[in-house]
VMD Tcl script that builds the backbone (N, CA, C; Angstrom):
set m [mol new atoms 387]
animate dup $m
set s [atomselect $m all]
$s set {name element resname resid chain x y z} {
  {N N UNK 1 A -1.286 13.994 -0.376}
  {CA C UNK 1 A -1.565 12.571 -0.470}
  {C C UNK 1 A -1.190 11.918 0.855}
  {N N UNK 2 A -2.011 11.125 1.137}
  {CA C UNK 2 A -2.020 10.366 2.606}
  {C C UNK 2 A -1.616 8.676 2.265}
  {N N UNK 3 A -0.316 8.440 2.304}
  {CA C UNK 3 A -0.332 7.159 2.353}
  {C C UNK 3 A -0.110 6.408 3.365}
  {N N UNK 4 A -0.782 4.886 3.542}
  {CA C UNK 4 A -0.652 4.592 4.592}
  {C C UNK 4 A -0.084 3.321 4.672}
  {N N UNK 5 A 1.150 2.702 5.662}
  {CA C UNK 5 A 1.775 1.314 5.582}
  {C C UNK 5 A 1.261 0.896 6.637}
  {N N UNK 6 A 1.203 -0.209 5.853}
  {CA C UNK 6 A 0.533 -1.378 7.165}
  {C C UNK 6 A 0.870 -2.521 7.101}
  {N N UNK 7 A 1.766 -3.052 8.062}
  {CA C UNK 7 A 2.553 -4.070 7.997}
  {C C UNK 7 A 4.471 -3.919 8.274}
  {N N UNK 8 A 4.405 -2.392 8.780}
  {CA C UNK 8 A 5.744 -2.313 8.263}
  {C C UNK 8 A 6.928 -2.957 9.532}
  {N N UNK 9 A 6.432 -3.353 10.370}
  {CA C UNK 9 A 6.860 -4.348 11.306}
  {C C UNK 9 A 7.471 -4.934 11.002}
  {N N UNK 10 A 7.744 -5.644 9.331}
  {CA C UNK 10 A 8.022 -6.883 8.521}
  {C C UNK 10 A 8.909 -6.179 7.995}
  {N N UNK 11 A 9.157 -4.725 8.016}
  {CA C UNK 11 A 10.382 -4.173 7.307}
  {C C UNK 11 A 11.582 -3.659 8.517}
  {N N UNK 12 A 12.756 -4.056 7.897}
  {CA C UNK 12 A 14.070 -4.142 8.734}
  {C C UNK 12 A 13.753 -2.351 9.489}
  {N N UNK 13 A 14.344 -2.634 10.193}
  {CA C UNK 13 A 14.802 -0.235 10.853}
  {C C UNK 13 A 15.300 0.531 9.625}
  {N N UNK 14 A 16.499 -0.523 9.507}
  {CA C UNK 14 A 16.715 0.416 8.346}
  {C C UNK 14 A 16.591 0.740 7.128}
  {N N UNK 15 A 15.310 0.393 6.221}
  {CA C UNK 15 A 14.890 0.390 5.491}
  {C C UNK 15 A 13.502 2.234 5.204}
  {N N UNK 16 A 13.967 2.252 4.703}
  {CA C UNK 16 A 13.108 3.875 4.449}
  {C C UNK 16 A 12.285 4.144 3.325}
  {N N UNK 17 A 11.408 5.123 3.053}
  {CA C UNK 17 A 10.723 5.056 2.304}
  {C C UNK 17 A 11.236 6.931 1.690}
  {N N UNK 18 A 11.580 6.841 0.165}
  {CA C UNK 18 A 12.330 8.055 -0.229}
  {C C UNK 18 A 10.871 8.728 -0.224}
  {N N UNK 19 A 11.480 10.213 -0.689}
  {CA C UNK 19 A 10.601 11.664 -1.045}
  {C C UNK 19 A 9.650 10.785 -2.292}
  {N N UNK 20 A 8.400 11.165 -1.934}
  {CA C UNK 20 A 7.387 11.065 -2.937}
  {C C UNK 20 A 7.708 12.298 -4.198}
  {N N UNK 21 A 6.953 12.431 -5.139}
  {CA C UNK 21 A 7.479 12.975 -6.285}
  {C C UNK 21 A 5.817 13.647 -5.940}
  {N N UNK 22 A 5.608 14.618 -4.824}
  {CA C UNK 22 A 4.839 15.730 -4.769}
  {C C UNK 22 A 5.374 16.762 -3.770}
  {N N UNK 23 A 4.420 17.913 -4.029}
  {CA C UNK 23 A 4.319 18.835 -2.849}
  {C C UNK 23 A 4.208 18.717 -1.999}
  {N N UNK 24 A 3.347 17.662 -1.024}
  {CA C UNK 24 A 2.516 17.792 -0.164}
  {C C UNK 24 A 2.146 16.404 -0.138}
  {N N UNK 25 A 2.817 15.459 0.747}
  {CA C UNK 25 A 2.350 14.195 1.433}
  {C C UNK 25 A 2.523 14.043 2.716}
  {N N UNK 26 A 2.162 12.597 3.190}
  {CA C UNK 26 A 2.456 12.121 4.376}
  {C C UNK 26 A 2.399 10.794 4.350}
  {N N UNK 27 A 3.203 9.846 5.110}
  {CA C UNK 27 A 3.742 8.683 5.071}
  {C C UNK 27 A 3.305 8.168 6.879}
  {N N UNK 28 A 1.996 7.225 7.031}
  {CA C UNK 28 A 1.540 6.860 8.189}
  {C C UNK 28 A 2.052 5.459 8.208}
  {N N UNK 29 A 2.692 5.574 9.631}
  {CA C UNK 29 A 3.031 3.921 9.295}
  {C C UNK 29 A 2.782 3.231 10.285}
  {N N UNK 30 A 2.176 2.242 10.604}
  {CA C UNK 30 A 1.576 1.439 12.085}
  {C C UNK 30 A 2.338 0.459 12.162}
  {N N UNK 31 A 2.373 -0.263 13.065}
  {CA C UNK 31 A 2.799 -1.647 13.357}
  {C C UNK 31 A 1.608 -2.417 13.820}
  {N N UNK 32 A 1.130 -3.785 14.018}
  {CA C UNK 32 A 0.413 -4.557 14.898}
  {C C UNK 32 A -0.605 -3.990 14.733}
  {N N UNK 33 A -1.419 -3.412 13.779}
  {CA C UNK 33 A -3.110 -3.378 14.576}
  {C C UNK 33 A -3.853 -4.493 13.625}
  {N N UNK 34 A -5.014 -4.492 14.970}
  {CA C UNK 34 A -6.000 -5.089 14.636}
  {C C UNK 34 A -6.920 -5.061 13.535}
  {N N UNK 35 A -7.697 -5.518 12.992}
  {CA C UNK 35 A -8.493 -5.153 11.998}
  {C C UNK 35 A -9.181 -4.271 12.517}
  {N N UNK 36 A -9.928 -3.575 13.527}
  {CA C UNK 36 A -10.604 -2.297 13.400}
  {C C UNK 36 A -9.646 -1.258 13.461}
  {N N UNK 37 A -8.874 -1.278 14.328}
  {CA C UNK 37 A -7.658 -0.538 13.806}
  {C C UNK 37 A -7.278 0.256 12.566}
  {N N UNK 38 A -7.218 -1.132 11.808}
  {CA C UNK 38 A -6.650 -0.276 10.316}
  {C C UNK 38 A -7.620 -0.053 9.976}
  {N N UNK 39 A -8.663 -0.364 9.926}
  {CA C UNK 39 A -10.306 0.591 9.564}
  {C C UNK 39 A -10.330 2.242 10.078}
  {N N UNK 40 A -9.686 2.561 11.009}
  {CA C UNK 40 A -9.699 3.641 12.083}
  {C C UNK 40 A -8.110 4.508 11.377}
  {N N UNK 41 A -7.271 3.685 10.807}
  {CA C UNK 41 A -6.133 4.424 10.593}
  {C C UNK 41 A -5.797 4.720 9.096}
  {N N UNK 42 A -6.933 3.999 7.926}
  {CA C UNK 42 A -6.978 4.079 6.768}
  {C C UNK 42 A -8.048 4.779 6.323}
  {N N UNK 43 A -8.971 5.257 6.835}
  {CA C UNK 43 A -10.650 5.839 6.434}
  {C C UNK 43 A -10.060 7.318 5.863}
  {N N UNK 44 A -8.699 7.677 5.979}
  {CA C UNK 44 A -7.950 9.000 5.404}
  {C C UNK 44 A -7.117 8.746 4.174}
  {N N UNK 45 A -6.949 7.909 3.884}
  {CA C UNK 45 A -5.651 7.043 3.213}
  {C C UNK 45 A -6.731 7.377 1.752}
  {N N UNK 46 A -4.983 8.176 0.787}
  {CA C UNK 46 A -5.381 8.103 -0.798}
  {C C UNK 46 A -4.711 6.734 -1.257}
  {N N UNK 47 A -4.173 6.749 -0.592}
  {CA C UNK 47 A -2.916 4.928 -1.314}
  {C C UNK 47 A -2.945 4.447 0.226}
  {N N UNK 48 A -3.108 2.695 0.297}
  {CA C UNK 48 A -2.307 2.204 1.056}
  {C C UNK 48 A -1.144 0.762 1.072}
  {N N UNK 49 A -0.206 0.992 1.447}
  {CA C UNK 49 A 0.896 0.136 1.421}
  {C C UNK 49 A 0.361 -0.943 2.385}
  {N N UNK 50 A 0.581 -2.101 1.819}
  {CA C UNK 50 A 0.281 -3.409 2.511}
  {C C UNK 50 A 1.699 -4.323 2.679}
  {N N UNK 51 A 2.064 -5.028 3.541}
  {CA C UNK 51 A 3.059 -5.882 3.709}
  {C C UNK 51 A 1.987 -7.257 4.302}
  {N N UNK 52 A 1.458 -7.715 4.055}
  {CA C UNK 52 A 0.781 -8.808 4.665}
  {C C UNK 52 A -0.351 -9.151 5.317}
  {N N UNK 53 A -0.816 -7.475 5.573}
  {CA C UNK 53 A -2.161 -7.146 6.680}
  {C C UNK 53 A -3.079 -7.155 5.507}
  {N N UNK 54 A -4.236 -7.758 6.293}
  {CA C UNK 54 A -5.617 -7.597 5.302}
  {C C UNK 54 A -5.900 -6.196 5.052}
  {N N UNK 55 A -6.662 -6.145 3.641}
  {CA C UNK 55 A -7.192 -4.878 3.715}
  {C C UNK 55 A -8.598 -5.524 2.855}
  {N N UNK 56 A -9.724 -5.027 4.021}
  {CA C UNK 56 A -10.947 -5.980 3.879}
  {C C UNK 56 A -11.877 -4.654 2.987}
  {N N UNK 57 A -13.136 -5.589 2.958}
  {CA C UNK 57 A -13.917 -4.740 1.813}
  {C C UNK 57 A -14.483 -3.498 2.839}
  {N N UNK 58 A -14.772 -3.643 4.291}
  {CA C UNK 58 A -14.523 -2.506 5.214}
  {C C UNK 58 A -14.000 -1.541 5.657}
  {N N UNK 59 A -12.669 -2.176 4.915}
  {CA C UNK 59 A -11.178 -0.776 5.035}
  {C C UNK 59 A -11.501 -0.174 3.342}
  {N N UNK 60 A -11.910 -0.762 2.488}
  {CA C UNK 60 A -12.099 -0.236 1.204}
  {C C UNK 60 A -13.559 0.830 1.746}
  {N N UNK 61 A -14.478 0.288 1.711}
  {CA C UNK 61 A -15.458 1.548 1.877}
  {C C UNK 61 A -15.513 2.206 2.763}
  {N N UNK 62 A -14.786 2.196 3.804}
  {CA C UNK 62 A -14.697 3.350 4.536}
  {C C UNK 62 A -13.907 4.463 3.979}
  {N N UNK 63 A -12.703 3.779 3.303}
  {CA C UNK 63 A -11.508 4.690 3.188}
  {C C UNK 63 A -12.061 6.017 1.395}
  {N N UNK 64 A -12.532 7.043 2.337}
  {CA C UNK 64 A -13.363 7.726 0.932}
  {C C UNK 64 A -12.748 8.525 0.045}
  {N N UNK 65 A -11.422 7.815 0.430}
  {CA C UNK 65 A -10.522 8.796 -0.926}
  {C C UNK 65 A -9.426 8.451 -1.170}
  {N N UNK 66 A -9.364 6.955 -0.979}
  {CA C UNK 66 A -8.501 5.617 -1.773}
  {C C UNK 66 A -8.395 5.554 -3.003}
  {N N UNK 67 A -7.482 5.518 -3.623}
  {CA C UNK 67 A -7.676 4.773 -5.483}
  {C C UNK 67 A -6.248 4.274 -5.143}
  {N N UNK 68 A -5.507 3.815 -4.408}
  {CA C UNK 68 A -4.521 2.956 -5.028}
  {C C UNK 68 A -3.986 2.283 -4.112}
  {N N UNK 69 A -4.122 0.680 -4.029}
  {CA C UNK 69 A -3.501 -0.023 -3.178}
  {C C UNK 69 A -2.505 -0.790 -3.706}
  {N N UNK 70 A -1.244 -0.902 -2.829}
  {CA C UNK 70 A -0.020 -1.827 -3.089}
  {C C UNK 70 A 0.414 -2.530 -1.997}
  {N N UNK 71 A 0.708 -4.011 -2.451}
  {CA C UNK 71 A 1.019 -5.067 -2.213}
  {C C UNK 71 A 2.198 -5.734 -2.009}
  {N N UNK 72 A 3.122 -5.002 -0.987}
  {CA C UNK 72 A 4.474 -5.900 -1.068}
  {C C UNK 72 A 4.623 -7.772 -0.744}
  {N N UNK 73 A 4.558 -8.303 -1.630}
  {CA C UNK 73 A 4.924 -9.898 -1.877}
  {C C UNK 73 A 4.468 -10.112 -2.445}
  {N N UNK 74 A 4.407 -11.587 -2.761}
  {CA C UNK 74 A 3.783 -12.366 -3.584}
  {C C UNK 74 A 2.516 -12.682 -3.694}
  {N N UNK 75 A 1.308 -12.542 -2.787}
  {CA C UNK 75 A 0.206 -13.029 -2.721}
  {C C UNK 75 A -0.517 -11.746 -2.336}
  {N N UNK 76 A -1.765 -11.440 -2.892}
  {CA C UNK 76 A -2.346 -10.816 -2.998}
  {C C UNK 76 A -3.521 -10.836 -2.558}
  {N N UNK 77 A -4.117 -12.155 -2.018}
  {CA C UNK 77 A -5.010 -13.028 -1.286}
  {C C UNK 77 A -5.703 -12.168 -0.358}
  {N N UNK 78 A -4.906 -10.987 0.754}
  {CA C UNK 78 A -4.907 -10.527 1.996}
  {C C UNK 78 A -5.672 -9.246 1.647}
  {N N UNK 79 A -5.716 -8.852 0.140}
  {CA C UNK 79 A -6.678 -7.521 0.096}
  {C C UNK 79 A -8.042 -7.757 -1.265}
  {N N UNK 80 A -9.274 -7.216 -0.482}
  {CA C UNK 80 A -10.757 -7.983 -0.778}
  {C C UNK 80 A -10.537 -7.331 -2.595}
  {N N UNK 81 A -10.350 -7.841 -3.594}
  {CA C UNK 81 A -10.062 -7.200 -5.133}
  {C C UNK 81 A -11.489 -6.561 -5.008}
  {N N UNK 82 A -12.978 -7.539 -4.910}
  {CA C UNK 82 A -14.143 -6.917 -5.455}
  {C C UNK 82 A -14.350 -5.608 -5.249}
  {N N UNK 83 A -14.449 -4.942 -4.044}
  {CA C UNK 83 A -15.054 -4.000 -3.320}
  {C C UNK 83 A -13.925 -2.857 -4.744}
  {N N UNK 84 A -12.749 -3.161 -4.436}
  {CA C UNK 84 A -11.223 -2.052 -4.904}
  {C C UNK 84 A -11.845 -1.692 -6.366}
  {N N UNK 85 A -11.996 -2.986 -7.184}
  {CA C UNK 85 A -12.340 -3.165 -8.555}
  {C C UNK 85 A -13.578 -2.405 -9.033}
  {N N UNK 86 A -14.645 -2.537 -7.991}
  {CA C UNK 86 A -15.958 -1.892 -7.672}
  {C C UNK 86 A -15.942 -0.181 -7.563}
  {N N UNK 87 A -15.136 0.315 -7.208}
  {CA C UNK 87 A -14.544 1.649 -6.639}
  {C C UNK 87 A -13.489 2.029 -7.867}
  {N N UNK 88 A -13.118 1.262 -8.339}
  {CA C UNK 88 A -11.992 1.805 -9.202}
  {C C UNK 88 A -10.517 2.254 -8.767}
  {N N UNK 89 A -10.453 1.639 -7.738}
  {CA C UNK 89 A -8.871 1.816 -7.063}
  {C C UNK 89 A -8.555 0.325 -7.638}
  {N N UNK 90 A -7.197 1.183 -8.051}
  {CA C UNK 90 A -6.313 0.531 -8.639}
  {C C UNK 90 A -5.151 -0.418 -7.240}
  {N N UNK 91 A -5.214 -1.863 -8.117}
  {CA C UNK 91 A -4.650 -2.848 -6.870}
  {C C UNK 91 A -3.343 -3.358 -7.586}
  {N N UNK 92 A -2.086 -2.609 -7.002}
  {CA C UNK 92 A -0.900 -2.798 -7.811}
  {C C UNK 92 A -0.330 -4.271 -6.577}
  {N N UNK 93 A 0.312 -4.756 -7.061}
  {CA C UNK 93 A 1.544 -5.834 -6.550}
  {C C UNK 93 A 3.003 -5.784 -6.939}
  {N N UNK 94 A 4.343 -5.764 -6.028}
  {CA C UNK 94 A 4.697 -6.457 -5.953}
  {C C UNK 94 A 5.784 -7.333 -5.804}
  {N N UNK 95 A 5.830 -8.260 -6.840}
  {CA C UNK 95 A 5.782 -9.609 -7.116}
  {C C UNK 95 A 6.369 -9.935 -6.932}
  {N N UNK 96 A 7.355 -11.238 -6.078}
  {CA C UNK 96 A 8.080 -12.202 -5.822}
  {C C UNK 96 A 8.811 -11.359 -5.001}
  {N N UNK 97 A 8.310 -11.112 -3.558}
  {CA C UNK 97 A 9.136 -10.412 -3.067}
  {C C UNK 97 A 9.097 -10.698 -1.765}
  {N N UNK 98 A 10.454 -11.388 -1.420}
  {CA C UNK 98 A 10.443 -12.004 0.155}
  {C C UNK 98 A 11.121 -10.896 0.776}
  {N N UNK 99 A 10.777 -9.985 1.796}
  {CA C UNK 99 A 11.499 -9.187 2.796}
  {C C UNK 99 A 12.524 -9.657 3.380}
  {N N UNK 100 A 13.485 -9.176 2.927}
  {CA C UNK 100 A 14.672 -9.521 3.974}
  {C C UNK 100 A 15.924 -7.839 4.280}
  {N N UNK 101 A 16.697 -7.863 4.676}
  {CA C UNK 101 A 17.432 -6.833 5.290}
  {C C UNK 101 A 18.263 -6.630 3.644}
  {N N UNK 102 A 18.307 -7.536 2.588}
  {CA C UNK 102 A 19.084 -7.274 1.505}
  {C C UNK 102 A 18.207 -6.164 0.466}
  {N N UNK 103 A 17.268 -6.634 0.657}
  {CA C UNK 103 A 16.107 -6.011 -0.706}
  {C C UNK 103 A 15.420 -5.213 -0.093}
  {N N UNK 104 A 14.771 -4.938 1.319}
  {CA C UNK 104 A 14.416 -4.335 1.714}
  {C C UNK 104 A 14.228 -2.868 1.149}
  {N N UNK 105 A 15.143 -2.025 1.500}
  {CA C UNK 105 A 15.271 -1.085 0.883}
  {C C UNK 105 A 15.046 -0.657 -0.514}
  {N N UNK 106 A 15.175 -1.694 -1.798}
  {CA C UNK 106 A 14.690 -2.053 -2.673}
  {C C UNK 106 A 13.162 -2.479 -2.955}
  {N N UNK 107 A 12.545 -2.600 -2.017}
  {CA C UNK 107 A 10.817 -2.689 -2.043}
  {C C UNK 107 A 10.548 -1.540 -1.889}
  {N N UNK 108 A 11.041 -0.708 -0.440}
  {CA C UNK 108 A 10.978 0.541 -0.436}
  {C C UNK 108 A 10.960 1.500 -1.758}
  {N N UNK 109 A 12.145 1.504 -1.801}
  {CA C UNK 109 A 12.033 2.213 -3.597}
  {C C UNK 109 A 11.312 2.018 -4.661}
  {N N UNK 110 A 11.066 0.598 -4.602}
  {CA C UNK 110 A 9.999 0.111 -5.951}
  {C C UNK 110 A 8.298 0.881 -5.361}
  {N N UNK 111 A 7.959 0.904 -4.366}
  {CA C UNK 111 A 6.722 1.128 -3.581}
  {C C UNK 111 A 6.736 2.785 -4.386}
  {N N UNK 112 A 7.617 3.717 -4.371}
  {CA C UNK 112 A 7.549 4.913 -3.934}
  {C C UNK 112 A 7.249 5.183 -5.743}
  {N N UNK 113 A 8.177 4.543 -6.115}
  {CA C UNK 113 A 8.495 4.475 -7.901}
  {C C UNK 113 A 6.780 3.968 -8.561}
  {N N UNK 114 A 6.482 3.117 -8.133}
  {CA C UNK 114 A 4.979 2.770 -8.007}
  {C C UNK 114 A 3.838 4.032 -7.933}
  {N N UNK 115 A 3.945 4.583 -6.869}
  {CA C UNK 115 A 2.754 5.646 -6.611}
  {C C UNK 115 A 3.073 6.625 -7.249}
  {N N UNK 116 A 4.900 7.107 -7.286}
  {CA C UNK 116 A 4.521 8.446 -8.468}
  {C C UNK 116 A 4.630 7.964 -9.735}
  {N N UNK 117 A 4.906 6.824 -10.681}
  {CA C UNK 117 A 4.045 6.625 -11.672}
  {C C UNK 117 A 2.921 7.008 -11.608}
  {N N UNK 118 A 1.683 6.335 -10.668}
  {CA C UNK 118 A 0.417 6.222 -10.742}
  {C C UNK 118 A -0.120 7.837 -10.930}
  {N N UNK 119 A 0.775 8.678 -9.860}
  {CA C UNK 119 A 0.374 10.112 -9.847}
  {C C UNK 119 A 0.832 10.890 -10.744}
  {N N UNK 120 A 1.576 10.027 -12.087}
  {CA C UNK 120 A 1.704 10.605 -13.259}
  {C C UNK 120 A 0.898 9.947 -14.174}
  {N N UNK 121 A -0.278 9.261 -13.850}
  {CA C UNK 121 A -0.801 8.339 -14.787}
  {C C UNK 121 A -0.730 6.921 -15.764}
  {N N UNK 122 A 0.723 6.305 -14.566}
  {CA C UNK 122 A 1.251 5.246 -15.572}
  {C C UNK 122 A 0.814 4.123 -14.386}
  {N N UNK 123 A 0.233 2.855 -14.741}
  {CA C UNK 123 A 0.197 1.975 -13.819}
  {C C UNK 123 A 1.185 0.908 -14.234}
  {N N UNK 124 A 2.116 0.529 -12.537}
  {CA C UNK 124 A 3.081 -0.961 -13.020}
  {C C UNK 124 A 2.449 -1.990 -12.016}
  {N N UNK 125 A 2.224 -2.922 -12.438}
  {CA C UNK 125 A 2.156 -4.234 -12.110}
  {C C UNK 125 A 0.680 -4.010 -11.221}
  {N N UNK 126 A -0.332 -3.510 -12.500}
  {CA C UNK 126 A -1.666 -3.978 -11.775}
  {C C UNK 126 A -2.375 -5.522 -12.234}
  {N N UNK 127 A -3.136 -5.312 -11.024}
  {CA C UNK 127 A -3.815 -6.949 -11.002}
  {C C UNK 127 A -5.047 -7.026 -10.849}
  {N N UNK 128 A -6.022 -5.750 -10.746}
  {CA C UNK 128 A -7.514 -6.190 -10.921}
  {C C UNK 128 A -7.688 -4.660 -12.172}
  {N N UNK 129 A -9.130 -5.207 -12.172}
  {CA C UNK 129 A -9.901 -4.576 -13.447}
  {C C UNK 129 A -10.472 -3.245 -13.360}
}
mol reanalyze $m
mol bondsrecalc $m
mol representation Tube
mol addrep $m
């Protein structure tokens, strides 16, 4: 599994992301790109982690072996639902979650707790259809 963060600029240094609950992953993490960029750094991506960066209906159809996007904060605005909803990737959030150096690490964990649910078949805190 290829997951990919984008946005993680917004997360403190020391904040980490634990062992996924598989064999065989990888954890890509960018800072600062542009929108073609993350078109160019997600078109591999089975999950991708969002902190604030768009993820447009361009990064959805390119990316040909996506089903699960997550949303650290509150607004969900920044990734296109139709295209995800259309495809059947699942668009988790979340919720009420201001980054700071306290919780940090605590998004981290909720993120990771998130995808291996999903890769056991349980979805938490989805928001489209």
């Amino acid at each position: 599994m290829n997951v990919v963060v984008l946005g993680c600029e917004r997360l403190p240094p020391e904040a980490d992301f634990p062992s996924l609950d598989l064999p065989k992953f990888s954890w890509l993490q960018f800072l600062d790109l542009s929108d073609e960029d993350v078109v160019d750094r997600c078109w591999r991506a089975d999950a991708i982690v969002t902190i604030g960066v768009p993820v447009s209906a361009q990064v959805i159809d390119e990316a040909f072996k996506l089903s699960l996007i997550i949303s650290a904060g509150d607004s969900i605005e920044h990734i296109d639902l139709a295209p995800a909803s259309k495809r059947g990737i699942s668009v988790l959030n979340i919720p009420q979650t201001e980054l700071n150096h306290d919780n940090a690490q605590d998004i981290c964990n909720q993120i990771v707790q998130m995808i291996d649910a999903f890769n056991h078949g349980e979805i938490i805190n989805k928001v489209n259809d």
